[in-house]
C-alpha positions as CSV (number, residue, x, y, z in Angstrom):
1,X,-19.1,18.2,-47.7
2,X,-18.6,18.7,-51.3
3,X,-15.9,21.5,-52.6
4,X,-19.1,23.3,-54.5
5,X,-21.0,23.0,-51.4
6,X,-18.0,24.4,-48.8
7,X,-17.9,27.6,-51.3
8,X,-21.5,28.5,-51.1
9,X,-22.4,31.8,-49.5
10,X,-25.9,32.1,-48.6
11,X,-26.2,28.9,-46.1
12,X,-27.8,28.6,-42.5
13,X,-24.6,30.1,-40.8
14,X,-24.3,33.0,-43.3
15,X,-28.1,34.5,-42.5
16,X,-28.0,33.5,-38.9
17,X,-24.2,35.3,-38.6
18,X,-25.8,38.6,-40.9
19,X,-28.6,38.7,-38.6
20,X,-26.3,38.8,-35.5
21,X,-24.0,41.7,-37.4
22,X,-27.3,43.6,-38.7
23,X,-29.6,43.5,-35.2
24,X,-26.8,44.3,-33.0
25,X,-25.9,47.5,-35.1
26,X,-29.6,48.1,-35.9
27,X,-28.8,49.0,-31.5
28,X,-26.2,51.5,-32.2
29,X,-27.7,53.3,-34.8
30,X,-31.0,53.5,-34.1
31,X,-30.4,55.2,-30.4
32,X,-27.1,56.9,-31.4
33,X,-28.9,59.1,-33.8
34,X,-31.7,59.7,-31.2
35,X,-29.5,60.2,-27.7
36,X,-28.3,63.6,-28.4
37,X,-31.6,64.7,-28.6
38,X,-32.8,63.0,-25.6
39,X,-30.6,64.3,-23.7
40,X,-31.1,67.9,-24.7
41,X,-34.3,67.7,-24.2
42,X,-33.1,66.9,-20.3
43,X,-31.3,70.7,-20.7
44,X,-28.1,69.2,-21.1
45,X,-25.2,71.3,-23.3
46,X,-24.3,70.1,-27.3
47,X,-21.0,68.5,-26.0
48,X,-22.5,66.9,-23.4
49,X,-24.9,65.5,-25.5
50,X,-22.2,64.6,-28.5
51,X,-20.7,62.4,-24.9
52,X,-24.3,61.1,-24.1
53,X,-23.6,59.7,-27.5
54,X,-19.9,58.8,-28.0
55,X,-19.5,57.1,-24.4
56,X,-20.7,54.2,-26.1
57,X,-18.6,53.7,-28.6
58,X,-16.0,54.7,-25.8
59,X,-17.5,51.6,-23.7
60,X,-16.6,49.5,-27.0
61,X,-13.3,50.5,-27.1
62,X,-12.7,49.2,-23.4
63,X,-14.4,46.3,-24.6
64,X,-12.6,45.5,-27.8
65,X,-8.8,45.8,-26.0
66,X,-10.1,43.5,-24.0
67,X,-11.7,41.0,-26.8
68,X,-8.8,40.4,-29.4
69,X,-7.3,38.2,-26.8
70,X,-10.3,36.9,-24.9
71,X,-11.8,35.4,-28.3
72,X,-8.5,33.2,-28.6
73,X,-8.4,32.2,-25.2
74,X,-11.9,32.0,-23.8
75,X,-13.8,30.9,-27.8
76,X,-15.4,33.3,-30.2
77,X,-18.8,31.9,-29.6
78,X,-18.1,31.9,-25.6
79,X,-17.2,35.9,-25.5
80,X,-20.3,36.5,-28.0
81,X,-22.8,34.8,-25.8
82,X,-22.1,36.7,-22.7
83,X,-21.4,40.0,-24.3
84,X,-24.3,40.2,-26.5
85,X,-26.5,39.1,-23.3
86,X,-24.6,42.1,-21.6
87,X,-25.9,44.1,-24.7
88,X,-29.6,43.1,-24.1
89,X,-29.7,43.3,-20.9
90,X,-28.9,46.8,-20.6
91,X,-31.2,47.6,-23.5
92,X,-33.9,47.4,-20.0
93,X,-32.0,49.6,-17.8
94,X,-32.7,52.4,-20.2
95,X,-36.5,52.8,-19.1
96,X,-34.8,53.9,-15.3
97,X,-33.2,56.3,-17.0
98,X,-34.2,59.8,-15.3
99,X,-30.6,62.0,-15.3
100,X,-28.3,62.5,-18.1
101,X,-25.5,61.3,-15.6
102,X,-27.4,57.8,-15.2
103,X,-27.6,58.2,-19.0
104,X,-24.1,58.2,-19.6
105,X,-23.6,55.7,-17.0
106,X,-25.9,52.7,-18.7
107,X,-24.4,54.3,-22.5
108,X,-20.6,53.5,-20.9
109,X,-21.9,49.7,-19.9
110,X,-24.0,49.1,-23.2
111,X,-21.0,50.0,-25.4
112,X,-19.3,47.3,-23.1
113,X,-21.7,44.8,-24.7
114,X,-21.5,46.3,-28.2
115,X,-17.5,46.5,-28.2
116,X,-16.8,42.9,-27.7
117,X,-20.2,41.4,-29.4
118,X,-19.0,42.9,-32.8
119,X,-15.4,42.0,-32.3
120,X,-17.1,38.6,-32.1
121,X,-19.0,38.5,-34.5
122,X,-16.8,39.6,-37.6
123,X,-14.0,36.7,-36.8
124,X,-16.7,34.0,-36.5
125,X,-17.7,35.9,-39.6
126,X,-13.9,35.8,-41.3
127,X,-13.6,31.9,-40.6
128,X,-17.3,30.4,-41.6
129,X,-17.7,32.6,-45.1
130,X,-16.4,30.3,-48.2
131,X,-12.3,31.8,-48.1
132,X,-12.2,31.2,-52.1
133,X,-15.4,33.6,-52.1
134,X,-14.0,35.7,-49.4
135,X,-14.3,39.2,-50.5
136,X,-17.8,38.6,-52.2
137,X,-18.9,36.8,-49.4
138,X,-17.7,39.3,-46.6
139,X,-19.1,42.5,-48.7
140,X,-22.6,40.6,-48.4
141,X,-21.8,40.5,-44.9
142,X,-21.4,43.6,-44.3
143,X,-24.8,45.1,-46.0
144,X,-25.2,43.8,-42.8
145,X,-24.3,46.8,-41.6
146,X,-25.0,49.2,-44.8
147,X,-28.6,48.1,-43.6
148,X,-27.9,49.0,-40.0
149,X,-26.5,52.2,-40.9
150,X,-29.7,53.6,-42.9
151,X,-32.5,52.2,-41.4
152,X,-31.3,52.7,-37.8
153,X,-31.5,56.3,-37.3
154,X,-34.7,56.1,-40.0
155,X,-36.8,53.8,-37.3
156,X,-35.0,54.9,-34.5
157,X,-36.4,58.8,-34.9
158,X,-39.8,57.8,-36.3
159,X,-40.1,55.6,-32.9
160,X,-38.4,59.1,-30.8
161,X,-41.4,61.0,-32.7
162,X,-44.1,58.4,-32.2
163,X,-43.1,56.9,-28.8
164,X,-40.4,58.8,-27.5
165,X,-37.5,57.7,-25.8
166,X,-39.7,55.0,-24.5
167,X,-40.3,53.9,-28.1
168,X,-36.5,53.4,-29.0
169,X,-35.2,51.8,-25.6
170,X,-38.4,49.4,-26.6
171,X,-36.7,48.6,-30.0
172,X,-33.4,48.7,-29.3
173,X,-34.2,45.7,-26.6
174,X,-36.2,43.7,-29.7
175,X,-33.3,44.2,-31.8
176,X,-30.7,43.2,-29.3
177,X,-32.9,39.6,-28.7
178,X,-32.8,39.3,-31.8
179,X,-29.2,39.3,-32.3
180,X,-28.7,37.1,-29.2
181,X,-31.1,34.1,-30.8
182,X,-29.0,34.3,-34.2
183,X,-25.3,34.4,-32.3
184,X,-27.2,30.9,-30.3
185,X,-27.5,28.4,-33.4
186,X,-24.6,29.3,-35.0
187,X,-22.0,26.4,-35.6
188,X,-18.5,27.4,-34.7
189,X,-17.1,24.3,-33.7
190,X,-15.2,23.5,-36.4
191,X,-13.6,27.1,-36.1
192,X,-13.9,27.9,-32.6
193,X,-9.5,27.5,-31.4
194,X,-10.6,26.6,-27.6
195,X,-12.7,23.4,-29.5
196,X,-8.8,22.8,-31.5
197,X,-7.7,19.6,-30.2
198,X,-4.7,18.7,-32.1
199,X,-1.2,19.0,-30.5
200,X,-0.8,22.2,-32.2
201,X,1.0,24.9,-29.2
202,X,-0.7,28.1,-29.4
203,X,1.2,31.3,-29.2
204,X,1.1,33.1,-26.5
205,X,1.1,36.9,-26.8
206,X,2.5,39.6,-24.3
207,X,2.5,42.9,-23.7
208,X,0.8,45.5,-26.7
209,X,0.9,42.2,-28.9
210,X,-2.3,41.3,-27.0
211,X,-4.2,44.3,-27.6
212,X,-3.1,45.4,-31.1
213,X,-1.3,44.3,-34.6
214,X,0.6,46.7,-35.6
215,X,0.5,45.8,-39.2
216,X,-3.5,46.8,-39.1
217,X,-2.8,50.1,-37.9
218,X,-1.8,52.3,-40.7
219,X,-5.2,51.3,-42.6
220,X,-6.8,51.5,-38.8
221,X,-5.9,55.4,-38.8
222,X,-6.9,57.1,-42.0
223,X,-10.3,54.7,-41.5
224,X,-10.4,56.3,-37.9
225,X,-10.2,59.7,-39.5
226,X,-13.4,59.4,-41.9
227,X,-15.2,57.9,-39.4
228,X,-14.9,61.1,-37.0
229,X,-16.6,63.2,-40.3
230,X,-19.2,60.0,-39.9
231,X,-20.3,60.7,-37.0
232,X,-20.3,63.9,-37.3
233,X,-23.6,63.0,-39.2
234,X,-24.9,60.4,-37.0
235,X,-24.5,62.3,-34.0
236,X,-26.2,66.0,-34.8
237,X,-28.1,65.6,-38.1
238,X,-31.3,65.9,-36.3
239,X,-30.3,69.1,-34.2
240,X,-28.8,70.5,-37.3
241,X,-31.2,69.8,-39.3
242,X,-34.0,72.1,-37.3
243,X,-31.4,75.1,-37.2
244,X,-31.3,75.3,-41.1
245,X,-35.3,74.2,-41.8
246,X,-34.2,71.3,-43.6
247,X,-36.0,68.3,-41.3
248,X,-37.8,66.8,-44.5
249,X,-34.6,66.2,-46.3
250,X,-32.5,65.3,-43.5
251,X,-34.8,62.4,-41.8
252,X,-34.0,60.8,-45.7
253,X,-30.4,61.2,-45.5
254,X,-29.5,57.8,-44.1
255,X,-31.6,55.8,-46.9
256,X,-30.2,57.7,-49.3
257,X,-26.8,56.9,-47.7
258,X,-28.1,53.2,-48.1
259,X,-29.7,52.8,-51.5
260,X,-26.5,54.5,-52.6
261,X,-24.2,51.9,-50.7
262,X,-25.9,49.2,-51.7
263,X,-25.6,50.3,-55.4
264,X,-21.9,51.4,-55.2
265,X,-20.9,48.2,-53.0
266,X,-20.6,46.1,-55.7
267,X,-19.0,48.0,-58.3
268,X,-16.6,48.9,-55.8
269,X,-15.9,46.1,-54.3
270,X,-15.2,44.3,-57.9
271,X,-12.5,47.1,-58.3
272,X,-10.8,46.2,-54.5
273,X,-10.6,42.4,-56.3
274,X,-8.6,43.7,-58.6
275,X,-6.1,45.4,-56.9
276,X,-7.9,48.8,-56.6
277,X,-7.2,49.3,-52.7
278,X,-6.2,52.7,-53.5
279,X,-8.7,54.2,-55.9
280,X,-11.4,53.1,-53.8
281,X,-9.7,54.9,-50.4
282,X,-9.0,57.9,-52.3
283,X,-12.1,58.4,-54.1
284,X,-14.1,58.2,-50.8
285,X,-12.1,60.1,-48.6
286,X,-12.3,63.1,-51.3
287,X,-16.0,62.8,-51.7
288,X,-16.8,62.3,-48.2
289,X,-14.9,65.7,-47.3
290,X,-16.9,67.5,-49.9
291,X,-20.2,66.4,-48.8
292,X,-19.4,67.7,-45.5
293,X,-18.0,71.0,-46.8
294,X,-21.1,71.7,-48.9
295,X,-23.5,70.7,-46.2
296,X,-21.7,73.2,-43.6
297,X,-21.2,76.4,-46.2
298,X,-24.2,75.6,-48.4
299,X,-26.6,74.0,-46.1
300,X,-30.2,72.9,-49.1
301,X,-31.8,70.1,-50.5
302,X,-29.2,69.1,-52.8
303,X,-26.3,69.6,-51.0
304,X,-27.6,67.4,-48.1
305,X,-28.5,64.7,-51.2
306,X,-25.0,65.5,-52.0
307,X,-23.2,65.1,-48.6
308,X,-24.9,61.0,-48.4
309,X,-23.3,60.4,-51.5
310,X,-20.2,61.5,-50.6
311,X,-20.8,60.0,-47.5
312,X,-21.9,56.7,-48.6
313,X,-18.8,56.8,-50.6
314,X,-16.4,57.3,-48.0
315,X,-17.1,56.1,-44.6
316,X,-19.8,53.8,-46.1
317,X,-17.6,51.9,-48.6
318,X,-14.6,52.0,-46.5
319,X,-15.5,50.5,-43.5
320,X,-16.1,47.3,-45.7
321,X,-13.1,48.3,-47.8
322,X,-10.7,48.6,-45.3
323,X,-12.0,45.6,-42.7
324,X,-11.1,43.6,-45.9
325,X,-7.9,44.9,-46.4
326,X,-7.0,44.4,-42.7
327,X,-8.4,40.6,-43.1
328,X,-6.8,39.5,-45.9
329,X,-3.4,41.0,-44.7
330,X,-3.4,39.7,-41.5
331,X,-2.5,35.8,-40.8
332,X,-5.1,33.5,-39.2
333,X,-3.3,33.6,-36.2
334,X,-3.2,37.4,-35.8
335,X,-6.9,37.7,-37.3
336,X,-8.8,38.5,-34.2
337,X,-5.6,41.0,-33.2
338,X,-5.5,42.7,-36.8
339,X,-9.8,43.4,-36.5
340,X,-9.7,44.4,-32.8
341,X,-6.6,46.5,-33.8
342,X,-9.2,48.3,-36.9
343,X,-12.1,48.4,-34.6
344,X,-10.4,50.1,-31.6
345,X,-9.4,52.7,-33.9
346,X,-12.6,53.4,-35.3
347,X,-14.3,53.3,-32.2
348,X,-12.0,55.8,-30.3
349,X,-12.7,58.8,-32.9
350,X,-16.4,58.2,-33.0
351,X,-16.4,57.7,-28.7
352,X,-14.8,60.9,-28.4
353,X,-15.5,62.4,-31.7
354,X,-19.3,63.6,-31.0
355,X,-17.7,65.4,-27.1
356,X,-15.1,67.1,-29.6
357,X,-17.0,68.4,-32.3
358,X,-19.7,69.3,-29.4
359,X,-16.7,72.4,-28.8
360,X,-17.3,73.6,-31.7
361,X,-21.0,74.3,-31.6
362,X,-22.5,77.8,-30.0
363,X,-25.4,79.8,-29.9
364,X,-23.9,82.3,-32.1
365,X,-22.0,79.5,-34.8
366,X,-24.2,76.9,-34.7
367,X,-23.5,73.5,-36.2
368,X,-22.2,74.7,-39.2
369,X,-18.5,74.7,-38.0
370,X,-18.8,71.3,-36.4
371,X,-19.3,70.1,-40.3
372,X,-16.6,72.2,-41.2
373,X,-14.1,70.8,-39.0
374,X,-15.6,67.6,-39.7
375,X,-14.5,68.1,-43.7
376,X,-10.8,69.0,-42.7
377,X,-10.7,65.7,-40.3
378,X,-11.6,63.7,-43.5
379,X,-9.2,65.0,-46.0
380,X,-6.5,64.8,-43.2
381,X,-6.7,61.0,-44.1
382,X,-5.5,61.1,-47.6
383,X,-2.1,61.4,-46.8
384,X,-2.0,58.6,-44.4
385,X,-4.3,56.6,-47.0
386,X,-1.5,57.1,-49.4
387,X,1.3,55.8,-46.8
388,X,-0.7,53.3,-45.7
389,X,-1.2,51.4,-49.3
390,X,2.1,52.2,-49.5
391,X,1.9,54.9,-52.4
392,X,5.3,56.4,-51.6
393,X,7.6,53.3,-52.7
């Protein structure tokens, strides 16, 4: 293989390891946005609901202690397989669903599949992608999940109001197939370290060492804490939406969350190459905790416009921002450790975030507090942002 050819981006394993990434969120988003609402409409309270939807990203979190050291010592492709086909397979026990207690139930086991399959996915993803292209590469990756995150609750409540619950459990399972196929023809096996022959001794780990990194966890936290303002959105958009007559608006907000991340990606992304870590953090923590602010005290068109932007420019762009931070900090060795580490973080505020901001929601409030608190969350990352990128030297 040539040196031009080794650094190309767009090759058989780059749209068959996108397509694994993009169809196995496409799963998340698409029922995460819809849940809540499902299971309301089975008379169950708001924070029961916000854990109808979080439990899943709770199940991922089992999941993803578990996978940091399982992709070293069983293969990344190995732990993949038989999580993602955990993943689809559960997809089908949806349609028994007839009690939000078996609800939560098969959410719990499906975030098992999710937790481990995207752990998976984003080391295979961190080894195959051209390393003297790395950041371009990996922020084409991960429109991967820029896709995910605006067309999933799009299709997944235009199937809820076509087809119903039936409609999305339906999709979620074509998705999840989908994702499987992809994950089956990729090549690892020139990455893979349980295919690595030489005489090499690999380290063993003990203890926390196996679960986390501790280097990854400053950047791990403050990401944790936008994320909870995230999914503040994903989880009760739909409900809030109907208390303030704002529907028409609202079932737009994740494209516009999108097209605006797919515009801003780029630009920002050419700043993180040169050594903008910071500005980038900064600037979306601050605009994602107004967006949020405006939308809870000034609920209209614009300020729900507004609130994607700011949106799109926090949680959006630093998810990708901040993966690549923890990647490129991390040694090869400690890879899988330093994304698990990032992951688990993320997907413990937005498990139990959507339970916890259920409290603040009541017949006489509404949802408008949940947003507020949701703001506060945000901006309580700054301060850890800036010790993290280590501001304070």
């Amino acid at each position: 293989m040539t040196s031009n050819e080794s650094e190309k981006i767009f090759t058989k394993s780059f749209f068959l390891i996108f397509g694994a990434l993009l169809f196995t969120a496409l799963v998340m988003y698409a029922l995460m946005s819809t849940v809540t609402e499902y299971a309301t409409s089975m008379g169950s309270t708001a924070t029961i609901a916000g854990l109808v939807s979080g439990i899943y990203v709770f199940g991922g979190l089992c999941s993803r202690v578990y996978s940091g050291d399982a992709l070293e010592r069983v293969g990344w492709k190995r732990i993949a397989l038989i999580f993602m086909s955990i993943h689809f397979l559960v997809c089908l026990l949806y349609f028994l669903v007839n009690d939000v207690t078996t609800l939560i139930i098969i959410r719990f086991i499906h975030g098992i599949g999710f937790g481990a399959s995207a752990n998976a996915i984003v080391t295979i993803a961190s080894a195959i992608l051209p390393q003297k292209r790395f950041g371009e590469a990996f922020g084409y990756f991960m429109l991967g999940t820029t896709l995910a995150v605006g067309l999933g609750p799009y299709i997944g409540g235009f199937a809820y109001d076509a087809a119903g619950s039936a409609g999305c459990f339906l999709l979620a399972s074509i998705f999840s197939a989908i994702a499987l196929i992809c994950m089956y023809f990729i090549d690892v096996s020139h990455h893979d370290p349980v295919n690595d022959s030489s005489d090499t001794k690999r380290i063993t780990y003990s203890g926390i060492e196996r679960v986390l990194e501790f280097k990854a966890i400053p950047v791990s936290l403050f990401t944790a804490l936008t994320s909870l303002g995230y999914v503040s959105i994903l989880s009760f958009y739909r409900l809030y939406a109907v208390e303030v007559n704002l529907t028409g608006i609202f079932s737009w907000f994740f494209i516009i969350y999108s097209v605006i991340l797919v515009l801003s990606r780029p630009v920002a992304g050419k700043i993180q190459d040169r050594g903008g870590d910071l500005i980038v953090c900064v600037v979306g923590i601050v605009a994602q905790s107004i967006g949020l602010l405006l939308i809870a005290l000034i609920p209209s068109t614009v300020t729900v416009v507004l609130c994607a932007l700011g949106t799109a420019l926090g949680f959006g762009t630093l998810n990708s921002a901040c993966t690549t931070i923890i990647t490129r900090n991390s040694t090869q060795e400690r890879r899988s450790y330093a994304l698990s580490t990032f992951f688990i973080f993320c997907d413990a505020t937005m498990g139990f975030g959507p339970a916890l901001l259920g409290c603040f929601v009541s017949a006489s409030t509404g949802y408008a507090p949940l947003y507020f608190i949701s703001s506060i969350i945000t901006i309580l990352a700054l301060p850890i942002c800036l010790y993290a990128l280590k501001i304070r030297k």
